[in-house]
N, C-alpha and C positions, 0 to 999 in steps of 0.2 A: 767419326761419331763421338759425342760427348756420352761420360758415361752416365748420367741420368738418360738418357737416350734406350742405350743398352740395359741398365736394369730395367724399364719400365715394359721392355721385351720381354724382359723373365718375369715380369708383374710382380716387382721389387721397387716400392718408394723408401730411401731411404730413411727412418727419423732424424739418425746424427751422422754430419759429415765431417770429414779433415779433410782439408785442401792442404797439401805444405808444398812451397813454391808457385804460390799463388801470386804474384805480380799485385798486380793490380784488381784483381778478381774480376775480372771479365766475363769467367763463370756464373758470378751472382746470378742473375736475372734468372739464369737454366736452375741452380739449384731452390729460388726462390720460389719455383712453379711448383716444386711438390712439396711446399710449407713442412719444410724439416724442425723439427723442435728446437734443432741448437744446428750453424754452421759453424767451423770454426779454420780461419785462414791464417798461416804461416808465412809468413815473406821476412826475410831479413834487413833486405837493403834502407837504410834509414829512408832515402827521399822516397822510395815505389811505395813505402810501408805507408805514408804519410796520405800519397793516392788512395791505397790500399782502403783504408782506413776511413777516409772521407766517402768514400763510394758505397762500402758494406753496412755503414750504421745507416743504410736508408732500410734495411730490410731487418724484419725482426727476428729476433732470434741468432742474426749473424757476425760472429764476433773478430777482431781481426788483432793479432797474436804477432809482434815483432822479436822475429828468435831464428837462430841456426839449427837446423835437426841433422844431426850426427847419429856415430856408433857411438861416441863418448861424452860426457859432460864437463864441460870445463876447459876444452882446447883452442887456445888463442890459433887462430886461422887466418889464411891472408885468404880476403875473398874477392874473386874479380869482375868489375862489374861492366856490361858489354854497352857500346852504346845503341843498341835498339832497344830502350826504354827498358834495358836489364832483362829482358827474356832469356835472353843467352848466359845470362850471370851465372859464373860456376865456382867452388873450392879448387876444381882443375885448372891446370894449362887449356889452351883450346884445341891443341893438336891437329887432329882430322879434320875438325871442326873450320878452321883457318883455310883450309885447301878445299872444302865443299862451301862457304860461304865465305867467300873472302871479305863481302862488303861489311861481316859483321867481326867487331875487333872489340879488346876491352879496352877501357878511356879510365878508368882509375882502381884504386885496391883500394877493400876497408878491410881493418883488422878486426876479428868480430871473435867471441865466445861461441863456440858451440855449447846445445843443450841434446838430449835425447827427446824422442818424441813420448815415449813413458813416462818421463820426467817431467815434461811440460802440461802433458795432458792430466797428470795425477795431482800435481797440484794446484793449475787452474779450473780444471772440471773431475773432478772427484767425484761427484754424481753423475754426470753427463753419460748417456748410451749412447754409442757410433757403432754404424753400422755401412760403411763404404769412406774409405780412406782413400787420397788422391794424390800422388807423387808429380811432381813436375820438377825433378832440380838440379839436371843440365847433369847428367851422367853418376850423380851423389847418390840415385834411389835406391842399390843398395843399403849403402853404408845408412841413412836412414830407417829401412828396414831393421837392418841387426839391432837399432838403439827401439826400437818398437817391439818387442818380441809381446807384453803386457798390452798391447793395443791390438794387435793381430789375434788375440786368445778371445776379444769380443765383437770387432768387423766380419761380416761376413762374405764384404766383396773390397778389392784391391784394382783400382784402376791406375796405369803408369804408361811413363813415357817409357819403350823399349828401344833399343838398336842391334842389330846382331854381331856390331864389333864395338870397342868404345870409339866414341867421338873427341870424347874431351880425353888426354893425356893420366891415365888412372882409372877413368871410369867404367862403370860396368858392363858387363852385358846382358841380352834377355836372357841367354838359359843361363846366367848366373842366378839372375831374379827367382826365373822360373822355379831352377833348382831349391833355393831357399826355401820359397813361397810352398814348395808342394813339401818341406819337410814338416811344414806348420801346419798339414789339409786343406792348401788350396788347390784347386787346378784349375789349368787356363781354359776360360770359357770360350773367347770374343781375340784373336789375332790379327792386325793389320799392318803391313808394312808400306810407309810414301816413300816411295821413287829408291826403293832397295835400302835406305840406308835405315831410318828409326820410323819408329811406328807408335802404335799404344797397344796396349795390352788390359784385357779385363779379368783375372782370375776370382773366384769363388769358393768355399769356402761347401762343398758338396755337401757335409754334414752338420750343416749350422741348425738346424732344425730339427735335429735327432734329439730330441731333450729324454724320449723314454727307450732308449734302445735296449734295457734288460728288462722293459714291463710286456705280458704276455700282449698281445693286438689281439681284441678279443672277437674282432671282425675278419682275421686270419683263415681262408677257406672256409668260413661257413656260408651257408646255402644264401644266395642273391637271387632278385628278379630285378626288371626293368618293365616300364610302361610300356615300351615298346624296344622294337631291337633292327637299327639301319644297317647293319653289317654283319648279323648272321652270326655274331662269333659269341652272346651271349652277355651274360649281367657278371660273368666270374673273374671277369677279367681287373674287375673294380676292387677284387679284394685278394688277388691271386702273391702278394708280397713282392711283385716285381714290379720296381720303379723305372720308366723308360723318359719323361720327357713327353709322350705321346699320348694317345686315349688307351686307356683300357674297354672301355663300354663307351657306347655310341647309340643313343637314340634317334629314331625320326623327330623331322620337326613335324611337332605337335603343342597343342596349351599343358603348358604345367606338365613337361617331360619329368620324370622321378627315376631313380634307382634308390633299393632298398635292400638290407641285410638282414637279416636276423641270427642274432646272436644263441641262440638255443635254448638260453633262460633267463629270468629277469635279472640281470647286472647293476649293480652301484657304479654310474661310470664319472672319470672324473675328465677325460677330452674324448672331442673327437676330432679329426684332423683330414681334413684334404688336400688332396696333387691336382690341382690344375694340368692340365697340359697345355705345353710350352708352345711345342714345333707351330703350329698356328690355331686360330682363332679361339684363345684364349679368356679375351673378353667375352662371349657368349655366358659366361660364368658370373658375371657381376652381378646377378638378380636372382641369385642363390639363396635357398633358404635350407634349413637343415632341422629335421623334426624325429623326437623318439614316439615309443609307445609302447606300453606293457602288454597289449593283445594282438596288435598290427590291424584294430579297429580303430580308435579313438588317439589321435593323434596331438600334440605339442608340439609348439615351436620354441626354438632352445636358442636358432640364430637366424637372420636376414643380413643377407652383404649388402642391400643398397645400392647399387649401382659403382663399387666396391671394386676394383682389381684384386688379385692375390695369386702365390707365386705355384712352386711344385718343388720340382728335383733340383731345378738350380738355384733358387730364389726361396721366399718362405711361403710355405703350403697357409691354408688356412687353419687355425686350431681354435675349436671353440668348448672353452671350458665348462664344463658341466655342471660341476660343484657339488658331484654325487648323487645325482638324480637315478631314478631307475629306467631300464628301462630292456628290452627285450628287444627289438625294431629300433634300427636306425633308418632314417630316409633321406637322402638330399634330391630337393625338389626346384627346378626355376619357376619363380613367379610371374611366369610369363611365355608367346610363343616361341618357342627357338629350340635348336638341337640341347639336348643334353650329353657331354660326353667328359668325362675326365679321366685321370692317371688313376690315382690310386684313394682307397678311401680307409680309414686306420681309426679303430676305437679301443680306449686304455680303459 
């Protein structure tokens, strides 16, 4: 599974991407589909970089970036490049690599400059926001991480090539990655291993969306209803401060299902925020509208998703800025027939 694939399961479209060991970008066309603001693709090899290169300026936004991502900046490198149109191109020896495919061998060495990916990223996008970084580079994803440490502090997802032992002579393993990755706050969502040896890996980044973790929730166990209730277990579950992945409150289908909170007395709120639930039919949420009210007669709308995806606990929830409105009654209402059911619902 590519990982545009897999975010768009946790109802996660990327804005900004890194590819580093991008070949030829193959992936364009997949990352093209969810019109990211900026792509941007790392390949080294002069002649792939040139393919590279000619392929990605068809699409806009996607930039393609000739450079070696290390731990270090500045290390002349022998890099060796394989002949399957440099797929297999690694800093390593081929080791294992040699005795699980034989038919792929390397056909010449360039000597190349490593850069870091903090380094490359801060001075050619200095503005730029990324939010899903993408490793491909033949057992190096490591050692590229470590020179990322500044890029990792703003992605919120980390898709890679893993293996459970190295392949290439040097190179890493998953629960090295793993190790790493979870000292930074990520943990692995998405695990797949082909034919025992390497695989991919999706880690995230669980707390990317905490932005108010010391502000009270002002929707915190106060009293909820529901329009209706499909499973008996009530409206509290929507604001109970436990994040599962799942529903908390589940309506029947009906027009215009709602769940409602009331805050206790009129607040100046500046978001309010929802959890999707993930485990399935997620999408039911796109036609979501979200409304306050000072009496819990007379209602305002504050947001419409539009036919909208948005994420929860592993992905990004929805947050809709308020900008200090008042208000007493929150309600998040679908515009339309269908169940209403989500994870959690949180006002600042």
């Amino acid at each position: 599974m590519n990982p545009v694939e897999l975010l768009r399961c946790l109802c996660f479209e990327p804005a900004g991407i890194i590819h580093v060991g991008a070949n030829i970008g193959q992936e364009a066309e997949i990352y093209d589909a969810v019109r990211p603001d900026i792509c941007v693709y790392v390949e080294p090899i002069p002649g792939i970089f040139d393919r590279l290169q000619a392929h990605v300026c068809n699409f806009p936004g996607h930039v393609a970036v000739q450079a070696l991502c290390s731990d270090v900046d500045g290390d002349l490198v022998e890099f060796h490049v394989s002949n399957n149109e440099g797929a297999s191109s690694s800093i390593f020896p081929l080791g294992e690599h040699a005795r699980l495919y034989p038919d792929i061998t390397y056909t010449n060495t360039e000597r190349l400059l490593t850069t870091t990916l903090d380094l490359l990223i801060s001075s050619r996008f200095p503005d730029a926001r990324f939010d899903l970084l993408v490793l491909d580079t033949q057992g190096s994803e490591l050692k590229v991480l470590k020179g990322a440490t500044k890029v990792l502090q703003k992605v919120d997802a980390v898709f890679a090539e893993v293996c459970h032992y190295p392949l290439y002579d040097g190179g890493c393993t998953y629960r090295e990655i793993e190790e790493f990755l979870r000292g930074l706050g990520f943990v692995v969502n998405w695990l797949h291993f082909y034919a025992g040896e390497w695989g991919d890996a999706l880690f995230v980044r669980k707390t990317a969306w905490r932005a108010y973790d010391n502000d009270e929730n002002l929707a915190l166990h106060r009293p909820a209803r529901l329009s209706s209730d499909y499973t008996g277990q009530g409206a509290q579950g929507g604001n109970n401060g436990i994040l599962t992945g799942g529903f908390g409150f589940h309506t029947q289908l009906e027009d215009n299902p709602w769940w409602e909170v009331d805050l206790g007395d009129i607040r100046s709120l500046r978001e309010i925020r929802v959890f999707n639930r993930l485990d399935a039919c997620f999408d039911r949420a796109r036609h979501l509208t979200v409304q306050i009210s000072n009496d819990g007669k007379a209602w305002s709308e504050v947001h419409t998703q539009r036919g909208r995806l948005f994420g929860g606990l592993w992905g990004r929830p929805l947050q809709v800025l308020v900008g200090g409105r008042t208000a007493q009654f929150v309600r998040i209402m679908l515009a339309e027939a269908n169940y209403l059911h989500l994870d959690q619902v949180e006002v600042y």
